[in-house]
C-alpha positions in Angstrom: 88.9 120.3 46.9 88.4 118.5 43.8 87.4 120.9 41.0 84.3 121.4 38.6 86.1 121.7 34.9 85.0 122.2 31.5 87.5 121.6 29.1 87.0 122.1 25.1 89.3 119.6 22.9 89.0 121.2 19.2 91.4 118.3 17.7 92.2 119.0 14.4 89.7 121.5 13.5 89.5 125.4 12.6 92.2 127.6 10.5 94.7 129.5 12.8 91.9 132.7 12.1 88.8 130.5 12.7 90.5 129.3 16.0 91.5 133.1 17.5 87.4 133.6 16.8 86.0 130.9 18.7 88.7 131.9 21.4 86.7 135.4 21.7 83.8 134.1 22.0 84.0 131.7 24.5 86.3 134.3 26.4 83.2 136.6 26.2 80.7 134.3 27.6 83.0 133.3 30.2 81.2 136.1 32.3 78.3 133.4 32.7 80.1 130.5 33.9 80.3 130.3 37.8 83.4 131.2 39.4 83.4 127.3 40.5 83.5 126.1 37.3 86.9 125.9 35.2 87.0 126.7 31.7 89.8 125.0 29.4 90.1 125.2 25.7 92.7 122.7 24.1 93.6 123.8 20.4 95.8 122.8 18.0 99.8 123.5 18.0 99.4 126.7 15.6 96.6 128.1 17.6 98.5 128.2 21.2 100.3 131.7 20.6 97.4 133.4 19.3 94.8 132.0 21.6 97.2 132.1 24.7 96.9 136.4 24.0 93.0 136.3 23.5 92.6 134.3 26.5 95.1 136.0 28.9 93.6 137.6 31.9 90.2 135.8 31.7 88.9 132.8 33.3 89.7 130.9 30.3 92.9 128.3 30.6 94.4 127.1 27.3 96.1 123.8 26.8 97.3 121.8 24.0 95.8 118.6 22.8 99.1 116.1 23.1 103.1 116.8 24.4 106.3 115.3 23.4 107.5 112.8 25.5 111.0 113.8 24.5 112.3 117.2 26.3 114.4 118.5 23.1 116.6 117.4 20.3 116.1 115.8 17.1 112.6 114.7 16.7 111.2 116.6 13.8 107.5 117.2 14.2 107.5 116.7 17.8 106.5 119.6 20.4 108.2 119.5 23.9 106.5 120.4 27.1 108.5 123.6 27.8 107.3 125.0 24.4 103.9 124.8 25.3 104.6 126.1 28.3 106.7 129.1 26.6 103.3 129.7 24.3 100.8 130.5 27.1 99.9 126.4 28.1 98.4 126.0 31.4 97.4 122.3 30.6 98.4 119.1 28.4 95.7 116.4 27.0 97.8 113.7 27.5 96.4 109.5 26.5 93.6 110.8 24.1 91.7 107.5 22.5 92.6 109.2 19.2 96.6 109.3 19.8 95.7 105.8 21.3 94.1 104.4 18.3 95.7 106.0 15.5 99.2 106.9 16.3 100.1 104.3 19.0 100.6 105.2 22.0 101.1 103.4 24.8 100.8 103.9 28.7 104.3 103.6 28.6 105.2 106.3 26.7 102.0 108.7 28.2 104.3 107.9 31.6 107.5 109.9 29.5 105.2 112.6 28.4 103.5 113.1 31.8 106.6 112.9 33.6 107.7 115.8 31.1 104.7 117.5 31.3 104.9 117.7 35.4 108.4 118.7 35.5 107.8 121.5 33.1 104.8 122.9 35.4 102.0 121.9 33.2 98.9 120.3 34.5 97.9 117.1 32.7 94.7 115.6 31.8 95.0 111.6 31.5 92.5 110.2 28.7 91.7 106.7 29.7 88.8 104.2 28.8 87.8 101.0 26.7 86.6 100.4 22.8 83.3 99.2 21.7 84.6 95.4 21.6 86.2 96.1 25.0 82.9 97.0 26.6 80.8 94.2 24.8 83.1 91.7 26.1 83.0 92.8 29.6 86.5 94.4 29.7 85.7 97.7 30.3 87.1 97.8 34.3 89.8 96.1 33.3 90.6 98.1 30.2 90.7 101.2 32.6 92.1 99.9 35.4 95.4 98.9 33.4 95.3 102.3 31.6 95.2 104.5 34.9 97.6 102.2 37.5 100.4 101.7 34.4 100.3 105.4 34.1 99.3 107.2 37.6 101.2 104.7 39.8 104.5 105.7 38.5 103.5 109.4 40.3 103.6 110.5 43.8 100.1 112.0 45.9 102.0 115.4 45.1 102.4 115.1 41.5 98.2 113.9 41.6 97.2 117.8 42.2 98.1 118.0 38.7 96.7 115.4 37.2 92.7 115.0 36.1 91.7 112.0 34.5 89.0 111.6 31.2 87.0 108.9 31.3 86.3 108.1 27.3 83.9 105.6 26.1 85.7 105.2 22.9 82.7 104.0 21.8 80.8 107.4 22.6 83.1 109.7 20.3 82.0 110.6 17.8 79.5 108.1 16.9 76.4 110.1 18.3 76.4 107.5 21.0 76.3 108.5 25.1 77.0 106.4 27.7 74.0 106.3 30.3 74.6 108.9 33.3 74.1 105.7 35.6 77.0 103.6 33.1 79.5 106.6 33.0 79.0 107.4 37.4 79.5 103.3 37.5 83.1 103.6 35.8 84.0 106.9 37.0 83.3 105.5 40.9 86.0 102.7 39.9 88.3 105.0 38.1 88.3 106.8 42.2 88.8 103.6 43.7 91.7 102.7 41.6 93.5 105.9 43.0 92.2 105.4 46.4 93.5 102.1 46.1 97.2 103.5 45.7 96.9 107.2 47.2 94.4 107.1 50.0 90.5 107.8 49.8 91.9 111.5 50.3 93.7 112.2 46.6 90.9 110.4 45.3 88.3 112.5 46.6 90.2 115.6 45.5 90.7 114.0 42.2 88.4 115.5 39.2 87.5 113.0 36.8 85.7 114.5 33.8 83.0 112.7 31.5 84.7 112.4 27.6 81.9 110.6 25.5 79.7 112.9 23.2 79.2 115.0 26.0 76.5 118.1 24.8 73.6 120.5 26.1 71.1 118.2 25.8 72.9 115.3 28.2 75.9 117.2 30.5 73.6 118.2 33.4 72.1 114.7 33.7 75.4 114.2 33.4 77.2 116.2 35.6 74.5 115.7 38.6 76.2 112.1 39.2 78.9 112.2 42.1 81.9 111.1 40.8 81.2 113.2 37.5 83.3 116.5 37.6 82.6 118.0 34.3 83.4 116.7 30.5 86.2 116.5 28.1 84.1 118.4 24.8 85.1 117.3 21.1 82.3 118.1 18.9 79.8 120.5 20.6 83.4 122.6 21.9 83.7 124.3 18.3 80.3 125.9 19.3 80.9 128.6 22.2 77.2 128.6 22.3 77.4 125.0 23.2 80.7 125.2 24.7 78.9 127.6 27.6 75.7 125.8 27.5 77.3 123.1 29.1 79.5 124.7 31.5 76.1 125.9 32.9 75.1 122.2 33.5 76.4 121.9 36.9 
């Protein structure tokens, strides 16, 4: 059964002190999120062994926003899967437009770090989707089909369990912009088909596939009412637990 998820991506935001208090708070309101609905926060390196002990025993998963795709050695800076996994991690963001854009990465390397990720029992959630040029132009299937065969294929059904995908419309983030409920069910129905199209309708069904664009209060149940729309990857409206809550609430 494919699962209703909520997952908060605080990028690089909050001071280690700052971070353990938005933890509590969202831990606390927990209680009004649905048993059916899965709660994820994804904070920044220094924050995983605090937040890991504010979270434990609640419904609250944490995970960290990126993964080395390296599993140790000499590669200052880097963090490897089994140290996230040693500091409470449940979850990886792997893919994110941001590491994409700024830093990048490639689907060939996000196949080393979810490979790594997998092996070291943490669940991954893939970031795929196309620019602002990329969806003017018409390239927006195309732009996420390549992103989620060059990675997903290299995986077996099995490993898929682990695996959720983000759709971002790179275009969306940040910028104030939403894709249209109708334009984000269109892509996320082909983002299914693309794993039916290697797995079977059944792994695709069971997929979740979460909505990443400027998702907030005011828009996530419109949202989330679409069928192939299993909750949304939060950036902005995620450093509010008020928010944060509000829109685990949508479904």
């Amino acid at each position: 059964m494919r699962k209703n998820i909520v997952a908060g991506n605080w990028k690089m935001n909050t001071t280690v002190p700052e971070g353990v208090e938005l933890a509590k708070a969202v831990v606390a309101k927990s209680t009004e999120v649905p048993a059916d609905v899965k709660l994820i926060i994804a904070t920044p390196y220094t924050h995983l062994c605090p937040v890991a002990e504010v979270v434990k025993g609640s419904a609250v998963s944490l995970s960290a926003e990126n993964c080395a795709d390296k599993e140790k050695g000499a590669y200052t800076g880097e963090v490897a899967a089994n140290m996230l996994v040693s500091a409470g991690c449940e979850y990886t963001i792997l893919g994110h437009s941001e590491r994409r854009q700024y830093y990048g990465e490639t689907d060939a390397k996000l196949v080393e770090k979810t490979r790594l990720a997998l092996a070291n029992g943490l669940k991954v959630i893939l970031c795929v989707g196309e620019n602002l040029e990329e969806r003017e132009a018409g390239k927006h299937f195309d732009v996420c089909k390549t992103q989620t065969e060059s990675v997903l294929y290299q995986f077996t059904a099995e490993d898929m369990k682990n695996i959720v995908i983000a759709y971002e419309p790179v275009w969306a983030i940040g910028t104030g912009k939403t894709a249209t409920a109708e334009q984000a069910e269109e892509i996320h129905a082909f983002i299914r088909k693309v794993v039916a199209d290697k797995f079977g309708a059944g792994v695709a069904d069971d997929m979740t596939i979460l909505y990443g664009g400027s998702c907030k209060p005011s828009n996530a149940k419109e949202l989330f009412a679409q069928p192939d729309i299993d909750g949304g990857l939060i950036g902005g409206a995620a450093l509010k637990a008020d928010d944060f809550i509000q829109i685990a609430l949508s479904f």
